[in-house]
Each structure stands twice: as structure tokens, then as C-alpha cells.
C-alpha positions in Angstrom: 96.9 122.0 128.0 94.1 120.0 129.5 93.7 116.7 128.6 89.7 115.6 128.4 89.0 112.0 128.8 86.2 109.5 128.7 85.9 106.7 130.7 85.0 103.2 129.4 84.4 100.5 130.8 81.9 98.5 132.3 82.5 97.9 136.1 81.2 100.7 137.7 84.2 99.9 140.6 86.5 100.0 138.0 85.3 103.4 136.3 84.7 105.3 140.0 88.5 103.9 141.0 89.7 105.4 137.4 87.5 108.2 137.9 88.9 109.1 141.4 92.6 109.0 140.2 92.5 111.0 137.2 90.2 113.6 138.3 93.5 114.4 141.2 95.7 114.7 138.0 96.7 117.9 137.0 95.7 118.3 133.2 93.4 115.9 133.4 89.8 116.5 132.9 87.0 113.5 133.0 84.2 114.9 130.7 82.2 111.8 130.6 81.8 107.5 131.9 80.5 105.1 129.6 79.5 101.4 131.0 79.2 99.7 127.5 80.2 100.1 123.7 77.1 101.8 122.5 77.6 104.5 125.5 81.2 105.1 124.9 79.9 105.9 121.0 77.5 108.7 122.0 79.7 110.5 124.9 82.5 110.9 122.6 80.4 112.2 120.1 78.9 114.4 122.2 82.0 115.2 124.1 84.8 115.5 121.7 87.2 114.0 124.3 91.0 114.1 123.3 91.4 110.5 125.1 89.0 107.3 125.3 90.1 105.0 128.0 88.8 101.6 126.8 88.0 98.3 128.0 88.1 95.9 125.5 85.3 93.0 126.9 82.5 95.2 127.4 78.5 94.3 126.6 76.3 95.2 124.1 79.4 96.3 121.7 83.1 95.5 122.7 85.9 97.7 122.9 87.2 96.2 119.4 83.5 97.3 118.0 83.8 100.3 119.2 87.3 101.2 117.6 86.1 100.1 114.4 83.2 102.7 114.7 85.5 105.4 115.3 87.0 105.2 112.4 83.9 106.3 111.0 83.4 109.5 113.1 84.6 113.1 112.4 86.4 113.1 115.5 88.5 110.6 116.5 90.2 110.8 120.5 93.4 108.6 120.8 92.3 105.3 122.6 94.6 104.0 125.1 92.8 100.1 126.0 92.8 99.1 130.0 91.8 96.1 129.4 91.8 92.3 131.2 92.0 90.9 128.2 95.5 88.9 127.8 96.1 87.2 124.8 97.5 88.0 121.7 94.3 88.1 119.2 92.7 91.1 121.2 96.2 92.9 121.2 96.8 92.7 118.0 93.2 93.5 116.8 93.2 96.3 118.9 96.4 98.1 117.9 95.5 97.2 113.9 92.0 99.2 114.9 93.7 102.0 115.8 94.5 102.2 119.6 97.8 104.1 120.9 98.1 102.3 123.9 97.5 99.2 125.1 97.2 98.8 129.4 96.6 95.3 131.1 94.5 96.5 134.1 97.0 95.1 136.1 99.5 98.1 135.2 99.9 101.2 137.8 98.8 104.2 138.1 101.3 106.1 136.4 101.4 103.5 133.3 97.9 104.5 133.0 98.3 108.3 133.6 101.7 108.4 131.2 99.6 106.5 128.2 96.7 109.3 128.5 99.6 111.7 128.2 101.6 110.0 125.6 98.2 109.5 123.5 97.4 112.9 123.7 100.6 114.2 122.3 100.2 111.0 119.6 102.5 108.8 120.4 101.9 105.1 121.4 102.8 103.5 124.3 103.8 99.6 124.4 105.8 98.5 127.8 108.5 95.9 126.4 106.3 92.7 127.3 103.5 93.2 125.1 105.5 95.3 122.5 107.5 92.3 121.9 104.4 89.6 121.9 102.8 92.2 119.4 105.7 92.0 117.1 106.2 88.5 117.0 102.3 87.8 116.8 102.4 89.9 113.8 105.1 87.9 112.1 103.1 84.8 112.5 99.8 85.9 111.6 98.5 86.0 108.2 97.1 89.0 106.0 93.5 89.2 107.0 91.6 87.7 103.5 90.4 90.4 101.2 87.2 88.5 100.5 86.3 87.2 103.6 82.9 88.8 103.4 81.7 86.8 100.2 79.9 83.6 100.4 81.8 81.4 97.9 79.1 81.8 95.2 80.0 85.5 95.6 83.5 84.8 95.0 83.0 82.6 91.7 80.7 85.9 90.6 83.7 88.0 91.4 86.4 85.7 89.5 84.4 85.7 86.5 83.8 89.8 86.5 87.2 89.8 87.0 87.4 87.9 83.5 85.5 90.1 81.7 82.6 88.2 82.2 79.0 89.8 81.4 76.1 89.0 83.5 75.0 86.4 81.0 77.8 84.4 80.2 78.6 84.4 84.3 74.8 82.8 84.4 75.1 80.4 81.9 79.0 79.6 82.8 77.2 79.1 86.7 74.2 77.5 85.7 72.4 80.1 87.4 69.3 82.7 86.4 70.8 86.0 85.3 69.0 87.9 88.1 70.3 85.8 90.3 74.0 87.2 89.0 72.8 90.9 89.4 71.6 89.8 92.9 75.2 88.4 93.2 77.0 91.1 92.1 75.0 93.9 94.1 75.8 92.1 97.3 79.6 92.2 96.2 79.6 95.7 95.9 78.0 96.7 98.9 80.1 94.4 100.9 83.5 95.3 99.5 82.1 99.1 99.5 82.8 99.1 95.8 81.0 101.5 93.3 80.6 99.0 90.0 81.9 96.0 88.3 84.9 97.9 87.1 85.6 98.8 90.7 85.0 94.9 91.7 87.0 93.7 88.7 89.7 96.2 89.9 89.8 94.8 93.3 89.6 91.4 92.7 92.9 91.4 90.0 95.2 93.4 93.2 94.0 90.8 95.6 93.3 87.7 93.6 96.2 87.5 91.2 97.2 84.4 91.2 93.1 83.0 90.7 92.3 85.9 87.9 94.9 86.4 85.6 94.7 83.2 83.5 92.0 82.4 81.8 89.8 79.2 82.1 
């Protein structure tokens, strides 16, 4: 099987040097270069590649951007990142986004050429170091905050739909016009992607239990 990869990143050195070793690989087949997040988006669309290499620090739209747009596509290549980037916050983010592989740039050749293997086949590829700095920034970091998209008005709104609060009684418990409520609550919707107020009250009673299930 040939393996078809796209090319990320925004040196053109780095892509040409990339470009140059792969293309001598047997089952490997470059089928596109992109020099920035927006780029990478359109050849693998147009492309279908089985594997996005991926720098994470690009222009325009980073690497992490451009993982979290994937996830929206019908197709969806394994990414192995070959990145600069060193610290914990872009590892982490990028593995949660959905990359196999994570590369520092300063890994070899064949590091880089077993990861595009490994991805194509599905499985991940960690070398010990960052493996073990994943799994211990993991343990310290804390679950992402469901409602980090609200504005805090929004998230009084949400507490009091949660209630069983109509638009009315939220207005006059908020001191607030009732339009301004509906204005509230559609921006809660769209943000948390949520079809209506049962939906929303739904969501906030999983994630919010401790601030929704007694009453005021």
C-alpha cells in the first residue's frame, strides 16, 4: 500500500528537506505542500491524503486550528505533528485534538518516516520522553470548563433554565428586559451547539451539578 501525504508547514526549507526524503521512501507518495493552516485545509480536502504532516506554529491558522477543523471534514488523514514547539500546553492540545503522533523537529529521519507508517496503520506514536510528560501533564491539568464560552450573564441565564425558569421570571429574577433573556438564551444555544432550552437545561444539570440542583 502506498501511503499519500501532505506536507505542512511553513518553511519552505523545511517542506523541500521533508519533501526530498519522503519522496525516496518506498510507499510513500507526497500528493500535496501546504505553507499555512488555511492551505493545509484545502489540499487535504482536495487530496484525500492518508497522512498530514503538521507543524503546529504556522500563520494565518495554526496547526492546533487546523486539527480542530478536521474534525469537521468527511475525511479525516491521521496527523502526525513535526513541530518546534516544546512545551507541554501544545502537546497536550494537540494529542486531545486528535493527532497520532507527535515529532519535535529535532527527531530523525526514520522517527519521522516510522510515525507516517504507524499513523497510517492507526496507531500512535509517542517516543518515551514526551509520552511520559504527556501523562503527567494530563494528571495535573484540569477538565477544560464546560461553559467557558458564556459570558457570566450567560451563565446566570443558564442556571436559571436549568431551574425551570421561564423567560419572564429569569427577567424579573435578573432585573433585565425579557428580550434581553431570549437574546441571552439564543447565544447559549448557538454556542454550546444546543437545539433548545431543554437541551441547555440538560447540559447544564450533567456539568453544573453542584450550582443547579438546589434551589435558591
Amino acid at each position: 500500500m502506498t501511503i499519500r501525504v501532505v506536507i505542512a508547514d511553513d518553511h519552505r526549507v523545511v517542506r523541500d528537506g521533508l519533501h526530498f526524503m519522503l519522496s525516496h521512501e518506498p510507499g510513500i507518495e507526497i500528493v500535496g505542500q501546504a505553507q499555512d493552516g488555511p492551505r493545509a485545509l484545502e489540499i487535504t480536502a482536495s487530496t484525500n491524503p492518508d497522512v498530514l504532516l503538521l507543524d503546529l506554529l504556522m500563520p494565518e491558522l495554526d496547526g492546533l486550528g487546523v486539527l480542530d477543523a478536521l474534525r469537521e471534514t468527511p475525511h479525516q488523514p491521521a496527523v502526525v505533528v513535526l513541530t518546534s514547539a516544546t512545551d507541554d500546553e501544545h502537546l497536550v492540545r494537540a494529542i486531545q485534538a486528535g493527532a497520532t503522533s507527535y515529532l519535535l523537529k529535532t527527531a530523525s529521519a526514520d522517527d519521522v518516516i516510522a510515525a507516517i507508517f504507524a499513523a497510517a496503520t492507526g496507531k500512535a506514536n509517542l517516543n518515551p520522553e514526551l509520552l511520559a510528560r504527556l501523562t503527567s501533564a494530563l494528571r495535573r491539568t484540569p477538565p477544560p470548563d464546560p461553559f467557558r464560552n458564556l459570558s457570566p450573564r450567560e451563565r446566570e441565564v443558564l442556571d436559571l433554565i436549568a431551574r425551570g425558569r421561564s423567560n419572564r421570571q429569569i427577567a424579573n429574577e435578573l432585573t433585565i428586559g425579557e428580550q434581553t433573556v431570549k437574546t441571552h438564551v439564543s447565544s447559549i444555544l448557538t454556542k454550546l451547539d444546543l437545539q433548545d432550552r431543554v437541551q441547555a437545561a440538560i447540559y447544564a444539570l450533567r456539568n453544573q451539578p453542584d450550582t443547579t440542583q438546589h434551589p435558591r
